[in-house]
Backbone as CSV, one residue per row, in Angstrom:
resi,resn,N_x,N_y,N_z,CA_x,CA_y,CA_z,C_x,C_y,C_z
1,UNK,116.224,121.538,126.273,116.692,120.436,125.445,116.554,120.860,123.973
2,UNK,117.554,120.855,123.010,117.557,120.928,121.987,116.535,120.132,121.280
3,UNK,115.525,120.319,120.788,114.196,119.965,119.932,114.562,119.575,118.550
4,UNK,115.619,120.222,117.636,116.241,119.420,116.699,116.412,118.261,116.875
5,UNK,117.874,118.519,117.854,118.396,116.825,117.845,117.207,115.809,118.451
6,UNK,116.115,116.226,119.541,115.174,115.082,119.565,114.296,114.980,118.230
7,UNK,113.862,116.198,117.559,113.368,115.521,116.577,113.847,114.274,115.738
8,UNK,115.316,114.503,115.440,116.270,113.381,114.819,115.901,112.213,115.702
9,UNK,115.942,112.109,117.039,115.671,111.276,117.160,114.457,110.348,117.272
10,UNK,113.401,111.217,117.147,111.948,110.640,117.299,111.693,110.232,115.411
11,UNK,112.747,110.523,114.741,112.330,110.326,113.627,113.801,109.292,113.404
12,UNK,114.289,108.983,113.901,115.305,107.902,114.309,114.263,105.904,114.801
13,UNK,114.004,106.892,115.761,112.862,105.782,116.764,111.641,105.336,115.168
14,UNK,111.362,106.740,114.069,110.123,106.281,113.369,111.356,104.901,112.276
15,UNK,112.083,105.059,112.126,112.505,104.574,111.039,112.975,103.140,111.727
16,UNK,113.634,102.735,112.562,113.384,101.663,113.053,111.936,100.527,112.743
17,UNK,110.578,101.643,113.861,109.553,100.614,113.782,109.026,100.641,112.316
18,UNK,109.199,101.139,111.214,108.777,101.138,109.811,109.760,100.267,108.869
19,UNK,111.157,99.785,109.792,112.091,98.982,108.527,112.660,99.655,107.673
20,UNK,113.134,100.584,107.669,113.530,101.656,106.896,114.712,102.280,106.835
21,UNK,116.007,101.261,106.065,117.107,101.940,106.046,117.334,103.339,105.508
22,UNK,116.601,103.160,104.269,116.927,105.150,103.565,116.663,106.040,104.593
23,UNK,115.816,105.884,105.328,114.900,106.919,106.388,116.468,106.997,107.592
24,UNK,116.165,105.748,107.977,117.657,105.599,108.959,118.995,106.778,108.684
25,UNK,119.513,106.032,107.928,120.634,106.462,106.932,120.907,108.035,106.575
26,UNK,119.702,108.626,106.410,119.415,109.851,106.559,119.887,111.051,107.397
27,UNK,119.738,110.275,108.337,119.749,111.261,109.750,121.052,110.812,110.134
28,UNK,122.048,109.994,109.705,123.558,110.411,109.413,124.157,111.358,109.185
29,UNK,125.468,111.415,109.819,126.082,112.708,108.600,126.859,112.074,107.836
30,UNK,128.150,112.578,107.352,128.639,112.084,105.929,129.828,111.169,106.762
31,UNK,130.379,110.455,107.538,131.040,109.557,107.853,130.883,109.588,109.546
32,UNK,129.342,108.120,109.519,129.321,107.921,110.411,129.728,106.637,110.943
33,UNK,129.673,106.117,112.408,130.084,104.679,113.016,128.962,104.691,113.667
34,UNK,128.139,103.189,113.597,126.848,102.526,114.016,128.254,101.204,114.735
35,UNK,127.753,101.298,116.062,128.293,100.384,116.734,127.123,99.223,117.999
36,UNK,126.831,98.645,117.351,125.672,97.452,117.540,125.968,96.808,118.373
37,UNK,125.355,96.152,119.526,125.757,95.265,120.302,126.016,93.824,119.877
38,UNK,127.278,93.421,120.442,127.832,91.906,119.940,128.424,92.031,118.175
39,UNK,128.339,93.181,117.927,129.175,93.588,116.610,130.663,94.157,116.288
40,UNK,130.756,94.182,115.363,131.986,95.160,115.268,131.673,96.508,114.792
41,UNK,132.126,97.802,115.327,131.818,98.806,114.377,131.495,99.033,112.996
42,UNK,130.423,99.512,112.587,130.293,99.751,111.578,130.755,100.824,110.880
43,UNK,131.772,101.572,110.176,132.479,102.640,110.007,131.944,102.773,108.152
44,UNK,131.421,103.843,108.086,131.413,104.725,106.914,130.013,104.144,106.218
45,UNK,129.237,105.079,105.311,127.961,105.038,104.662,127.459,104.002,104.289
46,UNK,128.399,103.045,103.620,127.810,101.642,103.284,128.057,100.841,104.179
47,UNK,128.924,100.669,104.994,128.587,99.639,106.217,127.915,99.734,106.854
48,UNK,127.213,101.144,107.537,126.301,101.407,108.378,124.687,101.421,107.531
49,UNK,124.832,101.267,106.001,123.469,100.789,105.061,123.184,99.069,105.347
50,UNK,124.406,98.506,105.222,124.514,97.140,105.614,124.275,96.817,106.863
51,UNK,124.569,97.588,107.898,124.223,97.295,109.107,122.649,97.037,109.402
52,UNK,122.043,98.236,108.896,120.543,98.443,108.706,119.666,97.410,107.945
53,UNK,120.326,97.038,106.636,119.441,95.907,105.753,119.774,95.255,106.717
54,UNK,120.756,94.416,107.191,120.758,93.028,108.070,119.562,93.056,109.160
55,UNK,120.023,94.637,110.108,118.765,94.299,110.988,117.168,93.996,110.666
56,UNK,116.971,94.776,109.589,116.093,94.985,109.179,115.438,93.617,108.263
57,UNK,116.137,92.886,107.948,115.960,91.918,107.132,115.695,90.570,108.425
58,UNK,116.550,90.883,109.698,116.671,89.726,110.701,115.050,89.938,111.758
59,UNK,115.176,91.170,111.897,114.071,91.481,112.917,113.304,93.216,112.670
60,UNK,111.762,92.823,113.305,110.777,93.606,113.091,111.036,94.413,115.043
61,UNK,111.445,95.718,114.978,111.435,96.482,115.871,109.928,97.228,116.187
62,UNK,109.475,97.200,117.184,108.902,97.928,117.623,109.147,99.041,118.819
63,UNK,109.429,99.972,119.049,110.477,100.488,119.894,110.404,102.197,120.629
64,UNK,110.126,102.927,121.958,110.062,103.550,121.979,111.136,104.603,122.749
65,UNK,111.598,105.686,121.878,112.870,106.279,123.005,112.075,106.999,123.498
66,UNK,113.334,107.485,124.904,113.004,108.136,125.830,114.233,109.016,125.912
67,UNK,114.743,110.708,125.506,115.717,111.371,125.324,115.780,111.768,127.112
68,UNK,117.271,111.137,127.957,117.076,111.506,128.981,118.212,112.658,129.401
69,UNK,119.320,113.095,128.589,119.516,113.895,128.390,120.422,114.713,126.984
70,UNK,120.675,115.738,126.611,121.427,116.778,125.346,122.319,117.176,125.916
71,UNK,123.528,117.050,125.531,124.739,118.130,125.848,125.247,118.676,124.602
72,UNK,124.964,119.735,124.634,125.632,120.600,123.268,127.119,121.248,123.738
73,UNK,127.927,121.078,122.913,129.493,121.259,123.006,129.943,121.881,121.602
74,UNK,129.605,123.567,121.299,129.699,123.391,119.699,129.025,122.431,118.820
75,UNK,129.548,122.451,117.923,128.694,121.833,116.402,128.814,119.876,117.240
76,UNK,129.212,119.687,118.154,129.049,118.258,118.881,127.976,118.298,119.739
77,UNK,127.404,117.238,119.999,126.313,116.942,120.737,126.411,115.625,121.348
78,UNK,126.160,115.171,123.003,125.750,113.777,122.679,124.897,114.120,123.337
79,UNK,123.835,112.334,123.584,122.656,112.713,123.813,122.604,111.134,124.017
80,UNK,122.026,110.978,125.566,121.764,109.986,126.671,120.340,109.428,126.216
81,UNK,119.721,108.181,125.719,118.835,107.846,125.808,118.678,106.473,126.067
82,UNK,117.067,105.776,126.456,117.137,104.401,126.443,115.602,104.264,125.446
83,UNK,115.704,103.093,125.253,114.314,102.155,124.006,113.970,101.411,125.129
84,UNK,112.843,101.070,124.289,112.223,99.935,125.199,110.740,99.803,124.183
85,UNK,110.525,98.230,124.129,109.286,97.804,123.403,109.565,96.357,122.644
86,UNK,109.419,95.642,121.807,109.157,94.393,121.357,110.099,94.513,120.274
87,UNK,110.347,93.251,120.079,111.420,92.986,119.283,111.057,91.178,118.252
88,UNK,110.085,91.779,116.928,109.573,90.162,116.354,111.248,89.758,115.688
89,UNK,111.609,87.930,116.027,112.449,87.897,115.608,112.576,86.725,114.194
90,UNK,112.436,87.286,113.255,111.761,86.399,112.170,112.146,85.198,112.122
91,UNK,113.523,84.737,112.604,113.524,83.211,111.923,113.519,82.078,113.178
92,UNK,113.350,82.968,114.443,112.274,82.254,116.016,111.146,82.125,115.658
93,UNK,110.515,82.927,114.998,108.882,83.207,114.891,108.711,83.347,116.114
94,UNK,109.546,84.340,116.664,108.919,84.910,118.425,109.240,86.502,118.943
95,UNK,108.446,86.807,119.641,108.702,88.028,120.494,109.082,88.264,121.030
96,UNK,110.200,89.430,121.785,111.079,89.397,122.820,110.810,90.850,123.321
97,UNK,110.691,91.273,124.584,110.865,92.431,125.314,112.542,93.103,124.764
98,UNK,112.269,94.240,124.260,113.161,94.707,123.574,113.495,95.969,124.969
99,UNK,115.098,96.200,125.465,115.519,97.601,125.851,117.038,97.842,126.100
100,UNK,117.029,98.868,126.316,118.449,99.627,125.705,118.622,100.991,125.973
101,UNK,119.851,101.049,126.470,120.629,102.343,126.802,121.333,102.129,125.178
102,UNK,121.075,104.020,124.759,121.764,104.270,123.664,122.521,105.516,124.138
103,UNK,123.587,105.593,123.271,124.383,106.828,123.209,124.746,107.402,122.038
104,UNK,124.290,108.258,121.414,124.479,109.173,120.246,125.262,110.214,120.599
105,UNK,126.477,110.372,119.640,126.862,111.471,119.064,126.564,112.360,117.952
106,UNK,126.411,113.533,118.159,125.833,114.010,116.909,126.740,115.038,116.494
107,UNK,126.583,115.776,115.350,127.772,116.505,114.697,127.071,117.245,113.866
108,UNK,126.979,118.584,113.761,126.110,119.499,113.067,127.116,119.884,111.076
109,UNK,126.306,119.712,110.706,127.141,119.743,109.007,125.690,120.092,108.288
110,UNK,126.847,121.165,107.590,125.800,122.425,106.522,124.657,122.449,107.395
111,UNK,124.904,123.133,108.652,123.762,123.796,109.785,122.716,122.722,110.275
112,UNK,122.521,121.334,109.458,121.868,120.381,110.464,122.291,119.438,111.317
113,UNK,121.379,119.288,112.519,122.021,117.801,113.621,122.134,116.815,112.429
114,UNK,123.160,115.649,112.648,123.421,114.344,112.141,123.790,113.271,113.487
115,UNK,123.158,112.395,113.167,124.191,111.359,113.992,125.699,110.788,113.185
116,UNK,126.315,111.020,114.452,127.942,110.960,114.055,128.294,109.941,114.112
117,UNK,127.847,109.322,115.606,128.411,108.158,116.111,127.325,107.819,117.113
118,UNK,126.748,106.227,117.015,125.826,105.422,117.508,126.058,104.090,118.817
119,UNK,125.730,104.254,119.453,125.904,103.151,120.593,124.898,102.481,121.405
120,UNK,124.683,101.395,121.359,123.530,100.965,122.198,124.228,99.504,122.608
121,UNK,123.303,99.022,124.007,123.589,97.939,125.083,121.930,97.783,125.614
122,UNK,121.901,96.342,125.354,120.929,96.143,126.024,120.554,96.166,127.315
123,UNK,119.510,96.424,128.055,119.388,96.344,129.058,118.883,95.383,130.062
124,UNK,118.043,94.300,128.970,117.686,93.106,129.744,118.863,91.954,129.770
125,UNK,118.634,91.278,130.411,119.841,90.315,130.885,119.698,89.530,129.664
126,UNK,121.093,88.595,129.807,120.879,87.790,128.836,120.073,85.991,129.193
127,UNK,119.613,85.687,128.497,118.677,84.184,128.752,119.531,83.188,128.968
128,UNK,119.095,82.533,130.020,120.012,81.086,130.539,119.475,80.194,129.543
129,UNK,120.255,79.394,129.298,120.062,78.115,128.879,119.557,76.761,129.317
């Protein structure tokens, strides 16, 4: 398994539980799509900054991946993972079992991994009413 791209992502997973769009944002490359569940794509540097303040401003992640698999294809990569851990949701004032199948694309530029393109689905059901 490529140890880069998991580093990106264990330092993906840090920037989440710390609230941390710059950190996030980072580990982009230069025109990426963050595609959020129940959203619309987020396409290019400042929408996917906006994507991040919102979450980040709505809810406190606590969250741990699990890289279950790397496919390297040339300077492309994707890479199979799921989260799982707590999710504070500030304006519930409550906690929720947080998990998720993600799917990253990644795209290597000026010789480092980036995430290219972002995908995640939750995995717990949704709550009856």
């Amino acid at each position: 398994m490529n140890q880069d791209i998991v580093n990106v992502i264990k330092a993906y997973e840090k920037s989440l539980n710390t609230s941390d769009t710059a950190a996030a944002l980072e580990l982009y490359g230069e025109d990426p799509i963050f595609m959020p569940q129940y959203s619309a794509a987020l396409s290019g540097r400042d929408a996917v900054k906006a994507g991040y303040d919102h979450v980040f401003n709505t809810i406190k992640l606590n969250v741990t991946f699990t890289v279950h698999e790397v496919v390297e294809m040339g300077d492309l990569a994707y890479v199979r993972t799921t989260s799982a851990g707590k999710t504070e949701i500030f304006a519930a004032k409550t906690t929720v079992k947080e998990g998720n199948n993600e799917l990253f694309i990644f795209r290597k530029e000026q010789g480092k991994w980036k995430i290219h393109r972002y995908l995640f689905a939750s995995t717990n059901p949704p709550q009856t009413k």
